[in-house]
C-alpha positions as CSV (number, residue, x, y, z in Angstrom):
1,X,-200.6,46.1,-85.7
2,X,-197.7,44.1,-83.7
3,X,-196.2,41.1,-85.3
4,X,-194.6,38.7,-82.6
5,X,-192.7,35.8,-84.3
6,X,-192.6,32.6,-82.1
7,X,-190.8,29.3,-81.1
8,X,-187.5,31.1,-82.6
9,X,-184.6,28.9,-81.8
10,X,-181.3,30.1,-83.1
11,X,-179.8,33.0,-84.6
12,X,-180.5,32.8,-88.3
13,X,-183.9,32.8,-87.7
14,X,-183.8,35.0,-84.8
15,X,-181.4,37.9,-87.7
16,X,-184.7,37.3,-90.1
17,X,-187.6,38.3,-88.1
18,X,-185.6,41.2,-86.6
19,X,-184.3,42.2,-90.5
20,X,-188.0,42.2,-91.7
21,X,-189.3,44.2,-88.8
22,X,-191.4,42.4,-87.1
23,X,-192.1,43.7,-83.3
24,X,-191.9,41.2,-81.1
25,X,-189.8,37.6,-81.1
26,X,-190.7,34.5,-78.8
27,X,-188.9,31.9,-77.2
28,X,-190.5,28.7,-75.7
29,X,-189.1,28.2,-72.2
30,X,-191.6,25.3,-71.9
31,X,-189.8,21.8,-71.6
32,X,-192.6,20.0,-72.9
33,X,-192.5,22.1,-76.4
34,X,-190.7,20.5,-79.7
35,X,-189.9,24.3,-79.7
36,X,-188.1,24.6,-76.2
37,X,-184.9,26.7,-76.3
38,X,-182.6,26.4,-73.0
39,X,-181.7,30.2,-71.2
40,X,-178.1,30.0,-72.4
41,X,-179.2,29.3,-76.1
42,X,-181.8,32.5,-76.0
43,X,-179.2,34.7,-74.0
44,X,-176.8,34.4,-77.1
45,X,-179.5,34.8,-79.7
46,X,-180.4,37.9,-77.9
47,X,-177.2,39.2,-77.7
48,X,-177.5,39.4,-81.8
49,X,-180.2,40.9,-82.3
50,X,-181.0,45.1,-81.8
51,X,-181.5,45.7,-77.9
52,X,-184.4,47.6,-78.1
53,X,-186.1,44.4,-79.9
54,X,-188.8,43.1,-77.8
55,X,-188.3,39.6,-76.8
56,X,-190.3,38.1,-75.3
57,X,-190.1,34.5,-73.1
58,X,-193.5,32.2,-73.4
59,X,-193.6,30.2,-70.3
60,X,-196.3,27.3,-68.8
61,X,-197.5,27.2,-65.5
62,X,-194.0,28.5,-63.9
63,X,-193.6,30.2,-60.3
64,X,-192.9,34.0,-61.0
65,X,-188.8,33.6,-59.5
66,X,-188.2,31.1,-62.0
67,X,-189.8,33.0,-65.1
68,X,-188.3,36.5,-63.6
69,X,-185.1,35.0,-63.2
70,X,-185.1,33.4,-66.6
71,X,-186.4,37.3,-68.1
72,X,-183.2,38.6,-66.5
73,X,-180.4,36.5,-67.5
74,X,-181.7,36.0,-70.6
75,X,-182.5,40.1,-70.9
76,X,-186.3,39.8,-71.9
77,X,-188.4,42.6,-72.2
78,X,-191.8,40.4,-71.9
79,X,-192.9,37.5,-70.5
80,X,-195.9,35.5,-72.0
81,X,-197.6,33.1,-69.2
82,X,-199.4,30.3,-71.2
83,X,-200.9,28.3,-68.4
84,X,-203.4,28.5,-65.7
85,X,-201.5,31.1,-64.3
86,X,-204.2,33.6,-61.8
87,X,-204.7,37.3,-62.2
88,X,-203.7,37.5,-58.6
89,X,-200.3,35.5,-60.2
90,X,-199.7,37.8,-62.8
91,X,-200.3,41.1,-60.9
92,X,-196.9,40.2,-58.7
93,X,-195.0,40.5,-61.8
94,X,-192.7,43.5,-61.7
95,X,-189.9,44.5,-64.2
96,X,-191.5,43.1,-67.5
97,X,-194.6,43.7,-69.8
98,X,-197.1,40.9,-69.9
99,X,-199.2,39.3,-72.5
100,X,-201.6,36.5,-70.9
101,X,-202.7,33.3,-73.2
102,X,-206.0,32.7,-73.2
103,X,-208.3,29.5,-74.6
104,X,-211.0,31.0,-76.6
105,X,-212.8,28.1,-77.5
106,X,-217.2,28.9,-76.9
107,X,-218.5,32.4,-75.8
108,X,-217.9,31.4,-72.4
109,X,-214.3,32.1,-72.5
110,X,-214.9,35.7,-73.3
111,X,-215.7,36.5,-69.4
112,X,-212.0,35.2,-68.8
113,X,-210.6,38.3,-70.0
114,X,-211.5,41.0,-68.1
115,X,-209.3,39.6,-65.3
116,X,-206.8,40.6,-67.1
117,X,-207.9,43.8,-68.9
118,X,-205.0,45.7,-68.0
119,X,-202.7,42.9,-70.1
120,X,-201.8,42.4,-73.5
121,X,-204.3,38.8,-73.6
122,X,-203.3,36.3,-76.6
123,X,-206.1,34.4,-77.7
124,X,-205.4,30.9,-79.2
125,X,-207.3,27.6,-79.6
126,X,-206.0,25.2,-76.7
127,X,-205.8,21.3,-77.6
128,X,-204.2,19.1,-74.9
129,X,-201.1,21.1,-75.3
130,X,-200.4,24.6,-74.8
131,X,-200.7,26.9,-77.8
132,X,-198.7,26.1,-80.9
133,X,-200.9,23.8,-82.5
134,X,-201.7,25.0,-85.7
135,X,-205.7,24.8,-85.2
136,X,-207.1,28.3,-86.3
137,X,-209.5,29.7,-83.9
138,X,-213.1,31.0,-84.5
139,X,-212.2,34.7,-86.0
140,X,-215.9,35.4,-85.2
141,X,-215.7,34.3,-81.4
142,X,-212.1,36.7,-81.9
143,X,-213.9,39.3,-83.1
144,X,-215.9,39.5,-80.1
145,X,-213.1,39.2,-78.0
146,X,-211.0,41.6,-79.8
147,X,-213.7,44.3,-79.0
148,X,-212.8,44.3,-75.4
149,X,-209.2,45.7,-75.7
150,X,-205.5,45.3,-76.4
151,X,-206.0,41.6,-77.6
152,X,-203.7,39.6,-80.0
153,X,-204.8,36.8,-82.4
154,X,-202.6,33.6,-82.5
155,X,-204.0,30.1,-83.5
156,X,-203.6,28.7,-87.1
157,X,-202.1,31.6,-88.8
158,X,-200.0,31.7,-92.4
159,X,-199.1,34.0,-94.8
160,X,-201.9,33.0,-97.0
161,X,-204.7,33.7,-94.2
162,X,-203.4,36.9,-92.1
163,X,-204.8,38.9,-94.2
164,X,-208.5,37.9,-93.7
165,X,-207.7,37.0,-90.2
166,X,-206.9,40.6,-89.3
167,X,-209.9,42.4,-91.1
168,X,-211.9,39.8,-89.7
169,X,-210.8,39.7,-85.8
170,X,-209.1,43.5,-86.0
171,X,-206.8,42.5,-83.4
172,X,-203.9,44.9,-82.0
173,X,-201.4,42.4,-82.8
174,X,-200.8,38.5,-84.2
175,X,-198.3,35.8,-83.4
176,X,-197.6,33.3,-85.6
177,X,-195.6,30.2,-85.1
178,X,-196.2,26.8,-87.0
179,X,-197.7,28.7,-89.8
180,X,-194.0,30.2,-90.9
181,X,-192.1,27.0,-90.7
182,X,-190.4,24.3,-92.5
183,X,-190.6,21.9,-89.5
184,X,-191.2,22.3,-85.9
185,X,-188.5,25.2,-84.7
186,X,-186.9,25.8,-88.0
187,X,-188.5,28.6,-89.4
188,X,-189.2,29.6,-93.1
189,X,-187.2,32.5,-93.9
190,X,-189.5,33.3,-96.9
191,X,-192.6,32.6,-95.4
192,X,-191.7,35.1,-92.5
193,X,-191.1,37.9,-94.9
194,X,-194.4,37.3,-96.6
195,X,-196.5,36.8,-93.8
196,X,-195.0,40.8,-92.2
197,X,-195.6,42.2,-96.3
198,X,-198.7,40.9,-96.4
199,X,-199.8,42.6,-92.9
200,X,-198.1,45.7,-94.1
201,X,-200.1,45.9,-97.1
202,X,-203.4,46.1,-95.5
């Protein structure tokens, strides 16, 4: 089970979720997001944190130069694409791992993600903004979609749910953002220990 922690922006936070061993940490290069981080504020938190860590860059809608370029100076290991961006998109992509946001709203969305079956694909609940809303998704409808392959559970998640949320859905990973914080980018040092324990524990 992989543990990304997302919308990190500065290096306490950053020193936490690497000290409690979670797998994966996110940074939001999308302007629009209360949890936006500039490149030169991620390239010094990353410079803190254990190189082999895998950080990864969540980005909206970008042209591949611009999220490639961002990846390298910033030395990323993954970048997230959490827009409308194509398979066709996607497969040009060379130099990083990929994990692809999906909506996973009505069974309908389920046929989305074999275009991308060869992808980590995050499934969240979309509102009128991309991801990070809070909203928990239908576990059921991510059961089903957790049945065709290396998918991730994000949407709604806390330490006092991720328990059911992971026996329900059986996902190969979750990412969690709101659901560890004290306010929007400021995470909850505690709550980020508990919610990896009580993963650990299952």
């Amino acid at each position: 089970m992989k543990i990304k922690i997302c919308g990190i922006t500065n290096i306490p936070d950053a020193k936490c979720v690497a000290d409690n061993a979670a797998d994966m940490i996110g940074f939001i290069f999308y302007n629009k997001s209360p949890r936006y981080v500039p490149p030169e504020t991620v390239k010094e938190i990353t410079g803190k944190i254990p190189d082999d860590f895998n950080t990864v860059g969540v980005f909206v809608n970008e042209p591949n130069s611009t999220m490639i370029e961002i990846g390298d100076y910033c030395g990323l290991k993954t970048l997230q694409l959490h827009g409308h961006e194509s398979a066709e998109q996607v497969d040009r992509i060379r130099g990083f791992n990929i994990i692809k946001a999906l909506p996973m709203n009505e069974s309908k969305d389920l046929d989305v993600i074999s275009d991308f079956k060869k992808y980590t694909v995050l499934i969240d609940t979309y509102g009128k903004s991309f991801g990070g809303t809070g909203h928990t998704i239908n576990w059921d409808l991510a059961h089903r979609a957790a049945k065709s392959g290396n998918v991730m559970l994000a949407g709604g998640l806390t330490p006092e749910n991720i328990k059911t949320a992971v026996q329900t859905v059986a996902p190969c990973g979750v990412d969690v953002s709101s659901g560890v914080e004290t306010s929007k980018g400021i995470k909850d040092h505690a709550k980020i220990k508990m919610f990896i324990e009580n993963i650990r524990d299952l």
